[in-house]
C-alpha positions as CSV (number, residue, x, y, z in Angstrom):
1,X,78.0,52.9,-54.7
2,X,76.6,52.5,-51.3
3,X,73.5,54.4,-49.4
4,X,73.5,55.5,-46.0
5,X,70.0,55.3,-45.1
6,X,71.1,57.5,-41.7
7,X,72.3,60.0,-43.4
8,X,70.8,60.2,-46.8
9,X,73.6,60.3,-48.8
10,X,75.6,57.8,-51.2
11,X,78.6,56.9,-51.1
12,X,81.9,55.5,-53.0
13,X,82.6,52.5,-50.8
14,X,86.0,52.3,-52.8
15,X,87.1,55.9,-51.9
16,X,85.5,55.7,-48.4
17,X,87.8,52.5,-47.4
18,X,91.1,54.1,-48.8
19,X,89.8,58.0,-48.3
20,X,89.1,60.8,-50.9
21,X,88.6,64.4,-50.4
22,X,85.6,64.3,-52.8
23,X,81.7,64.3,-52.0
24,X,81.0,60.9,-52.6
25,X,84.2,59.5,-50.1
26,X,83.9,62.2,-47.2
27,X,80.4,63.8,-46.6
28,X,77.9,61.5,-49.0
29,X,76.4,62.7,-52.5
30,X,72.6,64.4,-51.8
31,X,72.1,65.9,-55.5
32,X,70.1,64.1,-57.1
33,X,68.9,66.2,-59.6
34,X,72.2,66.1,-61.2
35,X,73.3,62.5,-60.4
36,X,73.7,61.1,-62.8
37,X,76.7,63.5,-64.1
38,X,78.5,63.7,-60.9
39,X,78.5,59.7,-60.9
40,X,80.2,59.3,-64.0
41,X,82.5,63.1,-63.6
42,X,83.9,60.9,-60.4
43,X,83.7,57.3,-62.1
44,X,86.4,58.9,-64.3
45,X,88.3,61.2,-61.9
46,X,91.9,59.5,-61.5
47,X,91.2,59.9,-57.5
48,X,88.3,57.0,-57.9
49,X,91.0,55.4,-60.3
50,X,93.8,55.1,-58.0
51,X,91.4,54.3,-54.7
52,X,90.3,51.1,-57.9
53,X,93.8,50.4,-58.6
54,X,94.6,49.6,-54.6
55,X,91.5,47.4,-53.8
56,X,92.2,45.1,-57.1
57,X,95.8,45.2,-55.4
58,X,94.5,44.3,-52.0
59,X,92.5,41.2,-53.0
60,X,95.1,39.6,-54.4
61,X,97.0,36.6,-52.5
62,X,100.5,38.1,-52.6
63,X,101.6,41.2,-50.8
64,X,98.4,40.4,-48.4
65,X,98.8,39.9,-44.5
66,X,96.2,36.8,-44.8
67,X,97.8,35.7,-48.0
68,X,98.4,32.1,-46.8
69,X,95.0,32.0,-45.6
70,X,93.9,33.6,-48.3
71,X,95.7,30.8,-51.1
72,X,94.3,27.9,-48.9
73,X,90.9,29.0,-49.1
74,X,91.3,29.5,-53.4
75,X,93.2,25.7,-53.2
76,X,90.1,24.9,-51.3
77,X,87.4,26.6,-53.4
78,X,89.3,24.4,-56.6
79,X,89.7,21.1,-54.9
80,X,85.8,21.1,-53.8
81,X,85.0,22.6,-57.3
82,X,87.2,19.3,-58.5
83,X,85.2,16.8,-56.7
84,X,81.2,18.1,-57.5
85,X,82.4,18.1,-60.9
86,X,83.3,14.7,-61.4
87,X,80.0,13.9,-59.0
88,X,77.9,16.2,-60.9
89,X,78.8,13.9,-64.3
90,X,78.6,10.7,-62.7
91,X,75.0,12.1,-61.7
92,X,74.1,13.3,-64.7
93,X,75.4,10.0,-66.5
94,X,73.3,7.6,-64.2
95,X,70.0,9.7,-64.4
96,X,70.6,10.4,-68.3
97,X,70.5,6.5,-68.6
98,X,67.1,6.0,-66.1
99,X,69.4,4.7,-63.5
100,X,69.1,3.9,-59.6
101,X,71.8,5.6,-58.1
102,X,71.7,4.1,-53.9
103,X,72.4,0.9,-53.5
104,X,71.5,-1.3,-50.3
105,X,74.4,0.6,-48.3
106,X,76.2,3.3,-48.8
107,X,79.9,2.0,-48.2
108,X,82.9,2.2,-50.2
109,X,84.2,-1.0,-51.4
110,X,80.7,-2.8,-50.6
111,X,79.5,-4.6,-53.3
112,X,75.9,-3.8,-52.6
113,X,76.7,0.3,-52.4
114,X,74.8,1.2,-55.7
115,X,75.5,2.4,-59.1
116,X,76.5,5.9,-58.2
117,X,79.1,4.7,-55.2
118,X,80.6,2.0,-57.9
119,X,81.0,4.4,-60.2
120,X,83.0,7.0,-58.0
121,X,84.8,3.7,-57.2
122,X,85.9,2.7,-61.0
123,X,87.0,7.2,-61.4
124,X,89.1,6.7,-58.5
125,X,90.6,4.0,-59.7
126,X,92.0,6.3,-62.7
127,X,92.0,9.6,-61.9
128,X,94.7,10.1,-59.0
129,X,92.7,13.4,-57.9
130,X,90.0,11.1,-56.7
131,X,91.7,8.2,-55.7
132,X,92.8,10.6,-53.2
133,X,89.7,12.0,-52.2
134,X,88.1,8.8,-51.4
135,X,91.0,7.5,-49.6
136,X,90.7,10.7,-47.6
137,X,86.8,11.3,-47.4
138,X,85.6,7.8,-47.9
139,X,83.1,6.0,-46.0
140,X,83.8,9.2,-43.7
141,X,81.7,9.2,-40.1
142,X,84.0,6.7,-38.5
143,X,84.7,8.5,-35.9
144,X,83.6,6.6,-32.8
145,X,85.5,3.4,-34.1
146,X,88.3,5.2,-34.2
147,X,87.5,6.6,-30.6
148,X,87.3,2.9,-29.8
149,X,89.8,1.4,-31.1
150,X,92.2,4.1,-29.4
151,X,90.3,3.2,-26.1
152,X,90.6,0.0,-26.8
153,X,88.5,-1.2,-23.6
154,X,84.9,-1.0,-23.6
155,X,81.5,-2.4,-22.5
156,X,78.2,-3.0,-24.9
157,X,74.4,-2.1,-23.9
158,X,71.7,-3.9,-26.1
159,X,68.3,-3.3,-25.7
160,X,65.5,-3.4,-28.0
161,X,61.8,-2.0,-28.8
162,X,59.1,-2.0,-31.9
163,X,59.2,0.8,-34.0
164,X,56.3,2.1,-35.8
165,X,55.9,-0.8,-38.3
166,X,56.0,-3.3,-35.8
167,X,59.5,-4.2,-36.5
168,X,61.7,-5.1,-33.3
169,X,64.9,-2.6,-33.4
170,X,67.7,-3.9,-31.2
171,X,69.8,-1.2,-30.5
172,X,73.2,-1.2,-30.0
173,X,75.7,1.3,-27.8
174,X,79.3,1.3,-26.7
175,X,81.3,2.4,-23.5
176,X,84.3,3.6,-23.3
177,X,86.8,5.9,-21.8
178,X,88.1,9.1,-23.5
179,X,91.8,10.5,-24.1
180,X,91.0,12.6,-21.5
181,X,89.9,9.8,-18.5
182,X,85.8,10.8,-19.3
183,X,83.8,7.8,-19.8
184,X,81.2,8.4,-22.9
185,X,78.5,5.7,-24.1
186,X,77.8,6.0,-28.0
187,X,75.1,4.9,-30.1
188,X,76.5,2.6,-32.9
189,X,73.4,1.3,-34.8
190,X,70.5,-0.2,-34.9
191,X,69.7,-3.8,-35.9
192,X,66.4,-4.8,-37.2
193,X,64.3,-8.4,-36.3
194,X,67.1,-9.9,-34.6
195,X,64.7,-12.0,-32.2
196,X,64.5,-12.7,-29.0
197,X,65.8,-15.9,-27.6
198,X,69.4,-15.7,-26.2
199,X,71.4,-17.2,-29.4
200,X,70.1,-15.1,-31.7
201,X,70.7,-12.4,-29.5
202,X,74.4,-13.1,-29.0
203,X,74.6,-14.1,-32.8
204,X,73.7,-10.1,-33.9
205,X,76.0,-8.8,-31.2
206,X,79.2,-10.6,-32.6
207,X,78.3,-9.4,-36.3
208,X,78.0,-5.8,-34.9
209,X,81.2,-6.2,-33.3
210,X,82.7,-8.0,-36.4
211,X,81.4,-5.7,-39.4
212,X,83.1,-2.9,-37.4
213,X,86.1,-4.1,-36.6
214,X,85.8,-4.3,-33.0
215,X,88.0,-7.5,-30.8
216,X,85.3,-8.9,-28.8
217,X,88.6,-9.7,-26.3
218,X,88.8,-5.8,-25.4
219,X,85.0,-6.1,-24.2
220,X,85.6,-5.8,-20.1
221,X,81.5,-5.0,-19.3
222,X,77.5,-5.9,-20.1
223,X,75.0,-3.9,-19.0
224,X,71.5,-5.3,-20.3
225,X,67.9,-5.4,-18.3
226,X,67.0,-8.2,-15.7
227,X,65.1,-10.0,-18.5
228,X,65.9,-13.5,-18.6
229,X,66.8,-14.1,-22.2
230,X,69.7,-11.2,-21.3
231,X,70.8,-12.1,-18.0
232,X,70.2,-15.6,-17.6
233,X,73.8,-17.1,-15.6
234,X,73.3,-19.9,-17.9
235,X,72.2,-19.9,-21.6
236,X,71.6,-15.9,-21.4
237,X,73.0,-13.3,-23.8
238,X,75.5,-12.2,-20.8
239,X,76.4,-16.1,-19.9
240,X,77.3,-16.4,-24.0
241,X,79.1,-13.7,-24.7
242,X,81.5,-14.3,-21.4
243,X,82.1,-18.0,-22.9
244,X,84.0,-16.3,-25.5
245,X,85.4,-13.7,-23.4
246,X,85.2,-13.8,-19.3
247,X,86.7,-10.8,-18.6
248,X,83.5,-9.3,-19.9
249,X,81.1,-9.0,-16.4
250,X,78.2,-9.1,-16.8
251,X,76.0,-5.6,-14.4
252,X,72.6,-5.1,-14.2
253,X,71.2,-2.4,-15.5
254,X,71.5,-0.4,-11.9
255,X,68.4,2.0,-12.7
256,X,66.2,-1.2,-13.8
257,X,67.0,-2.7,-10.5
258,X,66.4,-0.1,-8.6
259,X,62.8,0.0,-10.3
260,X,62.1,-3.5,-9.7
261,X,63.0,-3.5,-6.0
262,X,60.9,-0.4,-5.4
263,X,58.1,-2.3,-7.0
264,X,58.8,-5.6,-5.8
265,X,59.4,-4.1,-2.1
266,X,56.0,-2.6,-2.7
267,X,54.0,-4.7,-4.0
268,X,54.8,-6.8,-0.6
269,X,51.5,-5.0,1.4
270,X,48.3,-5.1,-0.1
271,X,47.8,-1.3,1.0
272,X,50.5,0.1,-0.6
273,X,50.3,-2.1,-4.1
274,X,48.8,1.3,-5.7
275,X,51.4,3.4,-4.6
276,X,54.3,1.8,-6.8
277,X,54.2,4.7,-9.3
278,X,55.9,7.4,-10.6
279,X,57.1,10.4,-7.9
280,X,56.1,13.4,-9.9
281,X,52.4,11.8,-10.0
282,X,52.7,11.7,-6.3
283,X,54.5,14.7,-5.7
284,X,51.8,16.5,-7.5
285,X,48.8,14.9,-6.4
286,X,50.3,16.1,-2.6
287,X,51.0,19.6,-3.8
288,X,47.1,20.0,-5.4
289,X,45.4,18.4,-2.4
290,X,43.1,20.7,-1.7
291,X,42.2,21.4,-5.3
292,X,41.7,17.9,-5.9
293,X,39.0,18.4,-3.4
294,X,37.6,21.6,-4.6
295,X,37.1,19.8,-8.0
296,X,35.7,16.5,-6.4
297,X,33.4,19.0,-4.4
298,X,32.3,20.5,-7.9
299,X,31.8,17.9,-9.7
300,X,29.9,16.4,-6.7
301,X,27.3,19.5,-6.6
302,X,26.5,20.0,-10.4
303,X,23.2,19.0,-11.5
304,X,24.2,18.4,-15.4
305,X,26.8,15.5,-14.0
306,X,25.1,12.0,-13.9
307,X,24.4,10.1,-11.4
308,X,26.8,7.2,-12.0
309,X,29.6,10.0,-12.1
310,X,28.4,12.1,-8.9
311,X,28.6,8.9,-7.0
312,X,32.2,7.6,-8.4
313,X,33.9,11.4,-7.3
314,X,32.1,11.1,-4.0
315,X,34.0,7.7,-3.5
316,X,37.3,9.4,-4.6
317,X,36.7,12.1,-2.3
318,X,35.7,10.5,1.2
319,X,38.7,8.1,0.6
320,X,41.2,11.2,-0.4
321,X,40.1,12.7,3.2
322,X,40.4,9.4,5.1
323,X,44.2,9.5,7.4
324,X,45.2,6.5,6.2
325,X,45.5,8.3,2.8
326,X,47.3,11.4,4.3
327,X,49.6,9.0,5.8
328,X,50.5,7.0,2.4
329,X,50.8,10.3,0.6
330,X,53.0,11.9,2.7
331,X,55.3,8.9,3.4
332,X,55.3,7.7,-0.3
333,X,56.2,11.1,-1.7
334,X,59.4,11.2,0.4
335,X,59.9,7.8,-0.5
336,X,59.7,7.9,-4.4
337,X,61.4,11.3,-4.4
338,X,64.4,10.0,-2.9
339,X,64.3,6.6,-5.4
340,X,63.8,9.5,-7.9
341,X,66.7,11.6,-7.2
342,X,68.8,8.0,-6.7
343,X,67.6,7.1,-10.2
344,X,68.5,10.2,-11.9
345,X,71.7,10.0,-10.8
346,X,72.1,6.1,-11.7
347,X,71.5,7.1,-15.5
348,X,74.8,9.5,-16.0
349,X,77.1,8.2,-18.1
350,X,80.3,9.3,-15.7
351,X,79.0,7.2,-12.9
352,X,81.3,4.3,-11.9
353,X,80.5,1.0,-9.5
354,X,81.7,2.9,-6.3
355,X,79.3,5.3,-7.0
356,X,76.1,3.1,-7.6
357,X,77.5,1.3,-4.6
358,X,77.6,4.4,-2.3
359,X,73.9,5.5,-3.7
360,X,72.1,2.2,-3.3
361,X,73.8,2.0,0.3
362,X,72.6,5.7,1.3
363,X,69.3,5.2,0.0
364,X,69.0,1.8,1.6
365,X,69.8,3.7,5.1
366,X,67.4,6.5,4.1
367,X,64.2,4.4,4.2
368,X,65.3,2.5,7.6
369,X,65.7,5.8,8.8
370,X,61.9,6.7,8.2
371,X,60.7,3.5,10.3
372,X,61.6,5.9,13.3
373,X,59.8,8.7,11.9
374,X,56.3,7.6,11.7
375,X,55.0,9.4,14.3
376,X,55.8,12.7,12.4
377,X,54.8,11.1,9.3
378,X,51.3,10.6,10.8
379,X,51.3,14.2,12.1
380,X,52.0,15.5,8.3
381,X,48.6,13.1,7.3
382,X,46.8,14.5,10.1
383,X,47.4,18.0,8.9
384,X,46.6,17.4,5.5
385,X,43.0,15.4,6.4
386,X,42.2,17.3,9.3
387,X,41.0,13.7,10.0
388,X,42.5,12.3,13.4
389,X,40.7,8.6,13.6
390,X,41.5,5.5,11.8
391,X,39.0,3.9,9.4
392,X,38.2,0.5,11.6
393,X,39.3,-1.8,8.9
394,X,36.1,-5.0,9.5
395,X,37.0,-6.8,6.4
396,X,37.4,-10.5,7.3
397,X,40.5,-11.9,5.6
398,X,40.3,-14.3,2.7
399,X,43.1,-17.3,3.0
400,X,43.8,-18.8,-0.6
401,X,44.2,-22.5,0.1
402,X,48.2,-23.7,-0.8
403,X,48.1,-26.3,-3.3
404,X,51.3,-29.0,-2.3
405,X,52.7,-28.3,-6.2
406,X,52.4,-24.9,-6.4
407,X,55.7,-22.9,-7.0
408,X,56.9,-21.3,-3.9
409,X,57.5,-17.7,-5.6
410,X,59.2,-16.4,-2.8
411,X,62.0,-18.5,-3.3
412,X,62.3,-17.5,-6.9
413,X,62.3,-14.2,-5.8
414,X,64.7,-14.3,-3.6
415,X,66.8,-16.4,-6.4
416,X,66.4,-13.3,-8.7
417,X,67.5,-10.8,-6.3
418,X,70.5,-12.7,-5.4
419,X,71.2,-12.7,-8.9
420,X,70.9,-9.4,-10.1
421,X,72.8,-8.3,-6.8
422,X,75.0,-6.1,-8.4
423,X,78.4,-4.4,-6.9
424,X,79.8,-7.4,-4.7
425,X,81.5,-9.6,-7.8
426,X,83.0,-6.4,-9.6
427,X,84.7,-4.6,-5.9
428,X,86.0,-8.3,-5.3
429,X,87.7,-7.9,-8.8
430,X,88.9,-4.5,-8.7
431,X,89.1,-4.0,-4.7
432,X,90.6,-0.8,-3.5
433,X,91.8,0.4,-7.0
434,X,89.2,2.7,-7.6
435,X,89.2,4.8,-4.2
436,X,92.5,5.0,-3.6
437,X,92.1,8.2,-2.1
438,X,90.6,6.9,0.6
439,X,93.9,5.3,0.9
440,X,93.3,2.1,2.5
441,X,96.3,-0.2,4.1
442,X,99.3,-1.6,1.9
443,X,97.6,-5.4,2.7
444,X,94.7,-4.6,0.9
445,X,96.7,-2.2,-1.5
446,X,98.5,-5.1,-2.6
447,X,96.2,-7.9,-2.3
448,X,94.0,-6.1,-4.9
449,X,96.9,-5.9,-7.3
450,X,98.0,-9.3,-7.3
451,X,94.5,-10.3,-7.9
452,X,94.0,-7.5,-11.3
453,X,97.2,-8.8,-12.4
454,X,96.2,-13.1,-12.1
455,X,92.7,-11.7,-13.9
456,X,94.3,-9.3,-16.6
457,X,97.1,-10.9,-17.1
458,X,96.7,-10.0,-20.6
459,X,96.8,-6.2,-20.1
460,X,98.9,-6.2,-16.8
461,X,102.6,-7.0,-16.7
462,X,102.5,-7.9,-12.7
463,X,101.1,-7.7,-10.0
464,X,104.0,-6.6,-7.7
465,X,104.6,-3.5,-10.6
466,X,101.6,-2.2,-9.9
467,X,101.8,-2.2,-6.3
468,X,104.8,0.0,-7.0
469,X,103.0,2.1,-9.9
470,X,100.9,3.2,-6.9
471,X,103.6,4.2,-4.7
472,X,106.3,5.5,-7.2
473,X,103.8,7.4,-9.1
474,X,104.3,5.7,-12.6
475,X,100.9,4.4,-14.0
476,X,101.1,2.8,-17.3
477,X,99.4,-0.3,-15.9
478,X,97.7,1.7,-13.4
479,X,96.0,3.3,-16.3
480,X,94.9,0.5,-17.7
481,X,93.3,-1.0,-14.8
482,X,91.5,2.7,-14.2
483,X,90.2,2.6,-17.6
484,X,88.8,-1.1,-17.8
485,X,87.2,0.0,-14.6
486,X,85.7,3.5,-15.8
487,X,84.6,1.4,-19.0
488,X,82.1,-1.1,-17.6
489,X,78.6,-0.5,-18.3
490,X,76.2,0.3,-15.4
491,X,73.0,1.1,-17.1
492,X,71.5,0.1,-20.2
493,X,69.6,4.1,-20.0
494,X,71.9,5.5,-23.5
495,X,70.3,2.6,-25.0
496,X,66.7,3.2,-23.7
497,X,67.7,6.9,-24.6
498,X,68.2,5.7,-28.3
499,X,64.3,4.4,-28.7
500,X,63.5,8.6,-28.6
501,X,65.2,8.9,-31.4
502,X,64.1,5.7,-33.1
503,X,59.9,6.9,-32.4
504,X,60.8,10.5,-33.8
505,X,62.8,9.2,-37.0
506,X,60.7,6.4,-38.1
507,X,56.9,7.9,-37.7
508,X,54.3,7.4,-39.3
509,X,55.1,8.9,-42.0
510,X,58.1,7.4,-42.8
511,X,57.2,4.0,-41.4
512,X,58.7,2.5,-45.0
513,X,62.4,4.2,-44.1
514,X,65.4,1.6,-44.6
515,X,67.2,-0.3,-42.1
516,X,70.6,1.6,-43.6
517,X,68.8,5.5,-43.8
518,X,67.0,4.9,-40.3
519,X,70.7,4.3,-38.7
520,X,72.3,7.3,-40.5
521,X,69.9,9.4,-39.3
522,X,69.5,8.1,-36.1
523,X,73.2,8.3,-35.5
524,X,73.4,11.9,-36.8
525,X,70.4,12.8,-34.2
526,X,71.6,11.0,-31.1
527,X,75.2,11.5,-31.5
528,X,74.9,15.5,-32.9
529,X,77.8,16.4,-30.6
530,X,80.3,14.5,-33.2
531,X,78.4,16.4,-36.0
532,X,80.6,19.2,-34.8
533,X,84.0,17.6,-35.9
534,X,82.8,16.0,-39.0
535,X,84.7,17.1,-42.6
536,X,82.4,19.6,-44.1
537,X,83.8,22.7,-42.8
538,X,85.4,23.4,-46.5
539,X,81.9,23.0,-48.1
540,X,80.4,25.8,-45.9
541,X,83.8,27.8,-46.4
542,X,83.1,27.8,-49.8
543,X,79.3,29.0,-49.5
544,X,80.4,31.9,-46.9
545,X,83.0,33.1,-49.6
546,X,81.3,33.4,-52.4
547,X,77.9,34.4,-50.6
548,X,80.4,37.3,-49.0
549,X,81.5,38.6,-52.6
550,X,77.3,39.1,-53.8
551,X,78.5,36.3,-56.6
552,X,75.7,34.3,-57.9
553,X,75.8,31.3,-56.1
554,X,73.4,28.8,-58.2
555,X,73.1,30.3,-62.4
């Protein structure tokens, strides 16, 4: 019986669905005074009886029009019921006995997986129903190795932080290229106190790379920061990992050095040192100008303020009207928004070389451009001051005597940025392979193959085929060359991304967590789009079938 809060009424649901000419399947039952012997006059009429005899008839499998979908949700509904079974006595076996169940890892075939894993193990071993489901379900997640190992080519980003219990984290995240051409960056794990000096370093990247299975000969790209235990040409972590494989090149992380020369470039005039922040703090202290003021005026006139106070906001406020600070504002704000915008675009993970290439190049012609725009620069600082005069800058200037050994740091400098110059080595490698819609002359068109082939000559038959891959329109070693070059690392951002995760998983509150829980969770969070794909679509099946019937789901 059913009741139709609209109308009032109750109904047979039964003879509503297959139809009935009485009260309680066309217009609704509204007696209630005699209810209870109409309910059980229709219970017993052979109309309700047939209308019972054709449901029970429908929800069978056979004779149904979803009857195969129908049987494979039942075989799905026994198989899962199968499996909690045996876990459920396993379970109650270990915890009857005052058992630990985890072990150090949660693997099977590890022999540090736990009581509860091994014992599932020693079943399977047995019973052929779960010898089956492990070989099927086991150690299940493995997703992005498989993703790599179809790719085959790829590129690793290492970077690494302190969590909240002062333990270093080095994290650890893959390139590579997609099925489908797309380039994707993955976070594989994380890997606790690996230190910091360059063997070490290269030491925890090969066991990464080894406990998953992964040929450190398909590596074809580094991306790391500009610190010098990473990126050192010599004894670095980029210098040791291309000793056992030199196809692997070795990029800057593009954003990082793009950061450094804004800082560095600024940090070259004294005036301008204080300026080498972030755009939106710029961008907004511009915008709020005049209430900047307001509030410096304020503060300035109220008599509860102290003295020490009143006289620091009055300082602020005569240099925030002086012109040289209209000028700075207003030339800085273009400046950092543009090295903003570059930036942002410099952390997608579809970006390629010729990309970072073309953006470092535009914005390195954007900010000559403004040397010829000064005069309208100064006119957008006049309008903001309303000040049109120069402060007379009387200050005499303070030479620091040159000691003969002190270290000329300009030269190091220098060094450092023709180091970390990034672009020039990897267009030499590939040359006009990547824009070949451009399509550039068949000299260079073939001097670029014959130079992938005598690199690759592992991965590329010849040079001279490819040449005619490009003309003929057959790519299989056109392909390959496309998807070593899409799978270099430009940015180590995905793993900087990664240290989000890392501050929200391990708090304070779980500061204690495991070195194994802290990189399944972490791996669940940061890679949640793979979540969508993973093998418990039966389980939730299950739930929404038996929730749908109004069975009792726990007794």
């Amino acid at each position: 019986m059913v009741y139709s809060i609209s109308k009032g009424s109750l109904f047979c649901a039964i003879c509503k669905l297959f139809g009935a000419d009485n009260q309680f399947g066309y217009e609704g039952f509204d007696d209630w005074k005699n209810g209870n012997n109409r309910i059980i006059c229709h219970e017993n009429s052979y109309e309700h009886k047939k209308n019972i005899v054709s449901f029970v008839s429908r929800q069978r499998d056979s004779g149904r029009i979803d009857s195969e979908l129908a049987s494979q949700i039942t075989n799905e509904i026994k198989y899962w019921s199968a499996v909690l079974n045996r876990v459920i006595e396993i379970i109650k076996y270990l915890t009857s006995r005052g058992l630990a169940l985890r072990g150090s890892d949660e693997h099977i075939g590890s022999l540090h997986n736990g009581n509860f894993l091994g014992a599932v193990e020693l079943l399977a071993k047995f019973d052929p129903f779960m010898s089956n489901h492990v070989a099927q379900y086991g150690n299940a997640g493995k997703e992005i190795l498989n993703q790599i190992k179809i790719a085959k080519y790829y590129s690793i980003i290492v970077d690494s932080t302190p969590d909240i219990a002062h333990i270093d984290q080095l994290c650890f995240v893959i390139r590579y290229v997609l099925d489908d051409g797309s380039p994707v960056e993955r976070f594989l794990t994380f890997f606790e106190n690996s230190g910091h000096k360059s063997k070490e370093l290269a030491e925890t990247v090969l066991e990464v790379l080894s406990t998953n299975n992964i040929p450190i000969k398909d590596c074809r790209g580094q991306s790391y920061d500009n610190a010098r235990n990473m990126s050192g040409q010599y004894s670095g972590l980029q210098a040791r990992i291309k000793s056992l494989n030199p196809l692997a090149d070795y990029v800057p992380c593009a954003g990082h050095s793009l950061n450094l020369v804004g800082t560095f470039s600024a940090e070259c005039c004294t005036n301008s040192v204080k300026w080498s922040a972030r755009a939106d703090a710029c961008r907004a202290l511009l915008l709020s100008y005049s209430n900047i003021l307001e509030a410096c005026n304020l503060i300035e006139t109220n008599k509860t303020e102290t003295a020490a106070c009143k006289h620091e906001v009055k300082a602020i406020a005569k240099y925030l009207k002086s012109l040289e600070f209209g000028i700075m504002i207003c030339m800085w704000n273009t400046i950092l928004n543009r090295f903003n915008a570059t930036n942002l675009k410099l952390q997608s993970v579809n970006i390629d070389m010729e990309t970072v290439i073309q953006l470092y190049t535009s914005l390195e012609n954007y900010i000559d451009s403004l040397r010829a725009t000064f005069d309208d620069i100064e006119k957008d600082g006049i309008n903001l001051t309303k000040e049109k005069l120069y402060k007379k800058d009387t200050t005499r200037m303070v030479k620091r005597k040159v000691i003969f050994d002190d270290e000329d740091n300009d030269e190091e400098f220098v060094s450092e940025h023709e180091k970390n110059h990034i672009g020039t080595n990897h267009s030499k490698i590939y040359g006009c392979i990547p824009c070949l819609f451009k399509q550039p002359n068949i000299n260079l068109i073939s001097e670029s193959c014959i130079n992938l082939a005598t690199r690759f000559s592992s991965d590329i038959e010849s040079g001279h085929l490819l040449n005619d891959e490009y003309y003929f329109d057959i790519f299989p070693n056109l392909t390959v060359v496309l998807r070593m070059y899409l799978s270099t690392a430009l940015t180590n951002c995905s793993g900087e991304r990664s240290f989000s995760a890392l501050k929200r998983i391990k708090n304070c509150l779980r500061s204690t967590t495991t070195s194994t829980r802290l990189n399944a969770l972490s791996l669940l969070n940061i890679e949640n789009e793979l979540l969508q794909i993973l093998h418990y679509s039966d389980i939730i099946t299950e739930f929404t079938t038996r929730k749908s019937r109004k069975t009792t789901i726990f007794s």
